[in-house]
Backbone bond lengths (Angstrom), bond angles and torsions (degrees), N, CA, C in turn:
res aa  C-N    CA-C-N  psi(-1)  N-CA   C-N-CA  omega(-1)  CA-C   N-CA-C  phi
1 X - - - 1.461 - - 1.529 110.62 -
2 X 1.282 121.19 -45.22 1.243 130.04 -168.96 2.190 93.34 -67.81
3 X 0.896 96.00 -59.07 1.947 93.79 -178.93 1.133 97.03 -36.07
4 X 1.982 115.92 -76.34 1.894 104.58 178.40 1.523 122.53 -16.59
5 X 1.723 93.30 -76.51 1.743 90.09 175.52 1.926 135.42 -49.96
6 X 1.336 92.64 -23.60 1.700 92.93 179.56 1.402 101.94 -70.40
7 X 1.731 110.86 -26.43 1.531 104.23 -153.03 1.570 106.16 -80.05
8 X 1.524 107.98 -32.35 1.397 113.26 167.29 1.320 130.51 -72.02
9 X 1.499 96.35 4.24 1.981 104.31 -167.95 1.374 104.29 56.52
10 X 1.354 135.06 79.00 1.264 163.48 137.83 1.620 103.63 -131.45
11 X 1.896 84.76 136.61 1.581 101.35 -160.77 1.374 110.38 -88.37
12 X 1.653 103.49 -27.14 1.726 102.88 -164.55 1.582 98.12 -152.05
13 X 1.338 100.68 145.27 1.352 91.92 166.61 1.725 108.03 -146.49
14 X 1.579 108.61 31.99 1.413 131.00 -160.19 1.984 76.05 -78.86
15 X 1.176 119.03 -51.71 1.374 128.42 -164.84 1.419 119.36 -32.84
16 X 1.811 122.47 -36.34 0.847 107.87 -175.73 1.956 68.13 148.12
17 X 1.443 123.14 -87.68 0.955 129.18 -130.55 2.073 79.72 -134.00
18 X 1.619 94.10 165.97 1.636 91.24 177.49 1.341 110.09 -82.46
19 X 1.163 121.20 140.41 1.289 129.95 157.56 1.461 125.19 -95.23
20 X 1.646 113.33 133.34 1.179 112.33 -173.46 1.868 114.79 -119.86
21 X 1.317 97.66 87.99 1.672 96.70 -179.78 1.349 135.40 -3.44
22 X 1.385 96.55 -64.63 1.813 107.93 -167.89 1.357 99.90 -60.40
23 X 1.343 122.50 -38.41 1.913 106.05 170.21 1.330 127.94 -69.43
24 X 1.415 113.22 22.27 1.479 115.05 166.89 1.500 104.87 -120.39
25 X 1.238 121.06 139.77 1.759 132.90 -159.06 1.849 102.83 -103.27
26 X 1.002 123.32 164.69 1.472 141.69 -175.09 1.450 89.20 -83.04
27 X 1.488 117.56 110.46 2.020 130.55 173.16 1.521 89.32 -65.32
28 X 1.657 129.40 -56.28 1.701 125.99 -167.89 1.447 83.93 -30.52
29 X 1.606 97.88 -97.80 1.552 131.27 173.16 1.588 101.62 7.63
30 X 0.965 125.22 -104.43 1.410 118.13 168.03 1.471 129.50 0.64
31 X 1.267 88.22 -83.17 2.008 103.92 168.82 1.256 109.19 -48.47
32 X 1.040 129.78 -48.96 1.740 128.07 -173.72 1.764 101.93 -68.67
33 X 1.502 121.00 -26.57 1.332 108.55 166.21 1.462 123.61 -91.44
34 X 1.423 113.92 -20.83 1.686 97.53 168.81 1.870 104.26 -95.32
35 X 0.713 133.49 5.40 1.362 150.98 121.46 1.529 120.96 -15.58
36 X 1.585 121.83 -75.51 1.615 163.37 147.02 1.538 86.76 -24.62
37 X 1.262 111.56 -85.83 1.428 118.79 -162.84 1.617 124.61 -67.41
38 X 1.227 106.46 -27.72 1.694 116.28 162.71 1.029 115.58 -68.86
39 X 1.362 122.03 -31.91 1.414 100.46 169.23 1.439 116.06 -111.02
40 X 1.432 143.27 4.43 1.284 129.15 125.35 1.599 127.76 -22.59
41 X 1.567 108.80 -58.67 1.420 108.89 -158.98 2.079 97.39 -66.47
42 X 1.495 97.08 -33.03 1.540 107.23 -174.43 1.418 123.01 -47.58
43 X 1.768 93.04 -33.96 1.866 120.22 175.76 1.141 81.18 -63.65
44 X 1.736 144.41 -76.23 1.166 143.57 -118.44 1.319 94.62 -61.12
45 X 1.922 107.40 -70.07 0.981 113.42 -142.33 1.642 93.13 -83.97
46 X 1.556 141.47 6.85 1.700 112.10 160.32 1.707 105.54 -87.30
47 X 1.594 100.48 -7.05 1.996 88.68 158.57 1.290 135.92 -76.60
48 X 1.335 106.42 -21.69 1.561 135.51 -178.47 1.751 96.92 -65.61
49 X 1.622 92.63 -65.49 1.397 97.62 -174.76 1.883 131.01 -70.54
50 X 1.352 103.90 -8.71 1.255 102.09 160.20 1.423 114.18 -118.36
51 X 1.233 113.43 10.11 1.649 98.05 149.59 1.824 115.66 -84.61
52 X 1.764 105.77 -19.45 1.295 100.48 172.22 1.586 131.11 -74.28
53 X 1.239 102.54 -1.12 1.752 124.17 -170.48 1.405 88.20 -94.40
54 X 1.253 118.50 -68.97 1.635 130.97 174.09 1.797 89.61 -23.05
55 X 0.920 126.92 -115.88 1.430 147.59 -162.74 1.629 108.48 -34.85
56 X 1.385 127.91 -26.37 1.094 144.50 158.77 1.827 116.41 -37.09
57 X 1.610 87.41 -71.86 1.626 107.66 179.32 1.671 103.08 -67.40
58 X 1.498 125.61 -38.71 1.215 105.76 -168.80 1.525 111.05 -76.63
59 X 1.121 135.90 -19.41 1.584 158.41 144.39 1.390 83.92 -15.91
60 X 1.522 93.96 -80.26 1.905 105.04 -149.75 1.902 113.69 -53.09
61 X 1.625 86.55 -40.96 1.802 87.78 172.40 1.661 114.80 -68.97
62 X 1.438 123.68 -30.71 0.914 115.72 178.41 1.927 124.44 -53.00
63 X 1.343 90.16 -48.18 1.424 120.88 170.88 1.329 122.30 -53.87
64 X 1.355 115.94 -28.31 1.467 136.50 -167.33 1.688 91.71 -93.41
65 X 1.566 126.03 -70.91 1.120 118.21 177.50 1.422 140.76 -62.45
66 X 1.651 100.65 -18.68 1.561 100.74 157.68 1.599 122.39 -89.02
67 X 1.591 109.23 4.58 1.523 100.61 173.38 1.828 107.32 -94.79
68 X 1.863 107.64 -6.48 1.288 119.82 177.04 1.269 106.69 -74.16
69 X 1.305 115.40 -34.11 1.916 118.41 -149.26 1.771 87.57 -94.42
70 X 1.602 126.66 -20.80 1.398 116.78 -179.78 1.496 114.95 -56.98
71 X 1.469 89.80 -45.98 1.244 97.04 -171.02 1.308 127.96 -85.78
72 X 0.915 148.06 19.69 1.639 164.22 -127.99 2.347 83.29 -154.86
């Protein structure tokens, strides 16, 4: 049984059933990409969020100097 399986490139088939390596993926590998991507989106969103502070305050000054210029 074990020759069959070598011959097909299946490593084991003591398991129950054959197992075929290459359909199992690198767990690191993985983690290091949602990893990658968690902290991308994290960049995103403290750019998001201080361009939204940005635009916030310029609002507020805007608001501030046209409630100055009414009154004048």
């Amino acid at each position: 049984m074990q020759d069959i399986c070598e011959g097909c490139n299946i490593d084991s088939w003591k398991v129950g059933s054959c197992i075929d390596t290459s359909s199992f993926f690198d767990v690191d590998l993985l983690q290091k990409q949602q990893s990658s991507i968690l902290k991308r989106m994290l960049q995103q969103q403290n750019r998001l969020l201080e361009d939204l502070e940005d635009a916030f305050e310029q609002a507020l000054i805007d608001v501030i100097l046209a409630s100055l210029g009414k009154e004048k």
